[in-house]
N, C-alpha and C positions, 0 to 999 in steps of 0.2 A: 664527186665533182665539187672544186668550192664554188662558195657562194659569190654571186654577182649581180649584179643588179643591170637588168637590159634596158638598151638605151631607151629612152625617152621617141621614139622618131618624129621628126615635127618640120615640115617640108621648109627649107630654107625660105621658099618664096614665098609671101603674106599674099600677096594677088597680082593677078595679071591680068590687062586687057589691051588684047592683041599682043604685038609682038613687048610692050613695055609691063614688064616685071618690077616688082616694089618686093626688097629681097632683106633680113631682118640685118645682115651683115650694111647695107647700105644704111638701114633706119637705126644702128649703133652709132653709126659715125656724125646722122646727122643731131640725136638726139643729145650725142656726146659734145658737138659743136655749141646745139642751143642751148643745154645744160649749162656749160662751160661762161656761156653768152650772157645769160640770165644774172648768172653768181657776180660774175665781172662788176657786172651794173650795179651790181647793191652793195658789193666792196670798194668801187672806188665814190661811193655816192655816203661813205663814212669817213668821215675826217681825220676823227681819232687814232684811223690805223695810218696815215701816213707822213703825217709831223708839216716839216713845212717842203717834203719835197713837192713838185711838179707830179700830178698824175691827169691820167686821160678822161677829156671827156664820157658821157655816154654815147653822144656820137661816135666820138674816135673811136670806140668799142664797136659800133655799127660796120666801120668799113677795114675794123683789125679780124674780125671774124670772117669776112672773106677772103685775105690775105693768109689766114693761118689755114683756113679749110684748102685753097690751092696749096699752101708747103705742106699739107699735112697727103694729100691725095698721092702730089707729084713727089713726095719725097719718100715715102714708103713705097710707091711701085720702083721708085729707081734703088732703093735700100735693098726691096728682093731682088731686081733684077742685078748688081752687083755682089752683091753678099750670098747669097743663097741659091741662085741659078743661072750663074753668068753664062757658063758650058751652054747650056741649053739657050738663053737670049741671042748667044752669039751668032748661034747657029739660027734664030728664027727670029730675026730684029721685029717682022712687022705683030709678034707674038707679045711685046711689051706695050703693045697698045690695049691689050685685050683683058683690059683690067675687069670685068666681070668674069672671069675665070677663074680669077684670085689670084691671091699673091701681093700683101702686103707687109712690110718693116717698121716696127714700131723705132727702132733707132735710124730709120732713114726718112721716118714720119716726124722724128724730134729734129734731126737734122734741117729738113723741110722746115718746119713750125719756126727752127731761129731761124733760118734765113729770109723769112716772110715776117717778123718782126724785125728786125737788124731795117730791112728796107722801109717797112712801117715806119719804124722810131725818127731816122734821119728824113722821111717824105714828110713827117708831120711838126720836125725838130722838137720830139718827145725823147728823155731819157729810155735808154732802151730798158738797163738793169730792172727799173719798174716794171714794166712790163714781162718781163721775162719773172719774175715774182711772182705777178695774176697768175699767166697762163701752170704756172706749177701747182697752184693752189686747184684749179680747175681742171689740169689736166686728170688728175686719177678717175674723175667722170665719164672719162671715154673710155678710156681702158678698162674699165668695171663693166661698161656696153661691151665691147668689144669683144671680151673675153667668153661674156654671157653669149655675144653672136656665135664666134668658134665653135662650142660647145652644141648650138644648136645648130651647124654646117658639118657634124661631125669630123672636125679636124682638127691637128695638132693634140690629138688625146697623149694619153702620159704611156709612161713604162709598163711592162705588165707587173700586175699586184695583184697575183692569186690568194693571198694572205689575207685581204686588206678588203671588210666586210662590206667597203662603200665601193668597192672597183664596180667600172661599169663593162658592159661586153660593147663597143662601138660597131656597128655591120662596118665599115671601113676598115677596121682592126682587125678582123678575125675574132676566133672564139675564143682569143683569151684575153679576161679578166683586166682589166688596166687602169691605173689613176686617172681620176678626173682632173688633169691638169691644168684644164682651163679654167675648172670653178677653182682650183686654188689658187692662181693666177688672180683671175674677177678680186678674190679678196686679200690677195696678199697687197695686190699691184694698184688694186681699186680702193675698197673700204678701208684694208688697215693703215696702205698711203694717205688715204685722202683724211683720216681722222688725225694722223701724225704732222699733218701740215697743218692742218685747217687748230690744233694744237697750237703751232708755232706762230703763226696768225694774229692768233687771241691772244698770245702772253708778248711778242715783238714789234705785230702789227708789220707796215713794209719798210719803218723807218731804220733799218739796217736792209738795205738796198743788196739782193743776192741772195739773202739771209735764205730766204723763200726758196728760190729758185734752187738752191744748194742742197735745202734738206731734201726737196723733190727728187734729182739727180742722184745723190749717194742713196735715200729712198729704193727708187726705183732700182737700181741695180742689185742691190742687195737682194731686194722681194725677188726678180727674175733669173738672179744667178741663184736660188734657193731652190725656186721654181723649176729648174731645167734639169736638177737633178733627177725630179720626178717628171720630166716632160721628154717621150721620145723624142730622140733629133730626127731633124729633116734626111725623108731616106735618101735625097742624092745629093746630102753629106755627110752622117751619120758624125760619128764624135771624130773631130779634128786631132784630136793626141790624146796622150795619159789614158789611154782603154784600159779598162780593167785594175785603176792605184786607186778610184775611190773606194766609199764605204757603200756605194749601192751600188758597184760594180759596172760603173759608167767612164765615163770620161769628160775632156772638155768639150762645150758645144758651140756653136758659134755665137748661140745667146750670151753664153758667159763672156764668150771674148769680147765683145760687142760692149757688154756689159761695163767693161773693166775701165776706159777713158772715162765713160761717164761716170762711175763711183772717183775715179781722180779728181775731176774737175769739181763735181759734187764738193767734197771735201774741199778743195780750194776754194770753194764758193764761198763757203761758210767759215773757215778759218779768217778770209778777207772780208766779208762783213762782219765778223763777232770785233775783227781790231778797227773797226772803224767808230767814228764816235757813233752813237744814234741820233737822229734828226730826232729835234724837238718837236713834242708833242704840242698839237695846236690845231685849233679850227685852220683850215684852208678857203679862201673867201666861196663862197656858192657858185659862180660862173663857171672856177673849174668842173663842173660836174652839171651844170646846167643844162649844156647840150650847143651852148653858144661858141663855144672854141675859143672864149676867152681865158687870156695864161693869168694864173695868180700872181702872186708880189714875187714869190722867190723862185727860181728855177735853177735847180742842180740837177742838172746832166751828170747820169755816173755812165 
């Protein structure tokens, strides 16, 4: 019998009293949120990283974090409920309400996230592109929670990998052997994203507006379309086409499809910030960032 390592089992729910449960999949998303929250504040409370555009206060970071945690909630359950289980929603509309059962889309969660800044940007007449820059930089934060939740909800586990000394046995799986998917995920999508930005950062800072936003995007695609190779699909889709032409005897998934706009757009992001001049590097007066909602001298809207 090869070797496998049995899962870890470790009760989704941290506690419960009475009928209200505190479950590690919800404390991903919130720590992901405040994590996210935290970094913002001390990035745009640096001058040097962003020349003389316009950026948000600390405030305005107070009431963007609840604006991205609803697109992040409401657009990932409507992400699975179209992409991944529409057959079944269809058929049980009052079923998408029952978001503790699970069933979240991270590309319907990113879909969510811009369209709760887009509204942000124009309610507070903030350039959006800035914005859309932070939350890329911060984003890999939750997805490194995230991935870490999955893992311990035992789901979304990987292909079987009888070979592969670290496959784990999931009791959801059956007895065989299979990649830990999700901790490759945690780090492809999480830590090696989040060190390749937080990279781009340090050496561009946000004075090429996109810039940010773009390496995140083609980032993130790249790690997930990687990732899905070794990640069983969804059993009520399984692989969409090409079964059986790769080199690990899979196909496409709907991750990778999914995947594919956002590695374009990514790539557009950044080819359209790299030809852009870069904002000049320069203190931005202290108000910006004071918490007062006072605008600095210059403001460019991208």
């Amino acid at each position: 019998m090869p070797f496998a390592i049995n899962f870890p089992v470790i009760d989704p729910v941290i506690f419960a009293i009475g009928p209200f449960a505190v479950r590690w999949y919800a404390l991903a998303y919130v720590i992901g949120l405040i994590g996210g929250w935290l970094l913002m504040r001390r990035l745009v409370a640096t001058p040097a990283l962003w020349g003389d555009i316009r950026r948000p206060s600390r405030n305005d970071l107070d009431d963007l974090l609840v604006y991205v945690a609803l697109g992040v909630v409401l657009g990932g359950r409507l992400g699975y409920v179209l992409f991944y289980n529409f057959s079944y929603y269809i058929h049980a509309p009052a079923e998408i309400f029952a978001v503790w059962r699970g069933g979240m889309s991270f590309h319907g969660g990113l879909f969510g996230a811009i369209a709760a800044i887009i509204l942000f940007g124009r309610a507070r007449n903030l350039p959006v592109m800035p914005l859309f820059d932070l939350a890329g930089t911060v984003a890999p934060i939750g997805l490194f929670f995230g991935r870490i939740a999955n893992f311990i909800n035992d789901e979304l586990w990987g292909r079987p990998a009888p070979d592969v000394p670290w496959a784990v046995v999931f009791p959801s799986g059956g007895p065989v052997p299979r990649h830990p998917s999700q901790l490759y995920e945690a780090f492809a999508e999480g830590i090696l994203l989040f060190l390749i930005v937080a990279l781009v950062v340090r050496i561009a800072g946000y004075r090429r507006p996109g810039l940010v936003a773009g390496v995140f995007g083609a980032g993130y695609a790249v790690a997930r379309a990687t990732c899905e190779f070794f990640r069983e699909p969804d059993p009520q889709l399984g692989f969409l086409f090409g079964r059986d032409v790769t080199a690990l005897q899979g196909g496409v998934t709907m991750g990778m499809l999914l995947s594919l706009p956002l590695f374009i757009a990514g790539l557009w992001l950044i080819v359209w910030a790299l030809r852009r001049p870069p904002l000049q590097a320069g203190a931005v007066p202290s108000a910006a960032v004071a918490g007062d909602g006072a605008k600095p001298a210059k403001d460019q809207p991208v």
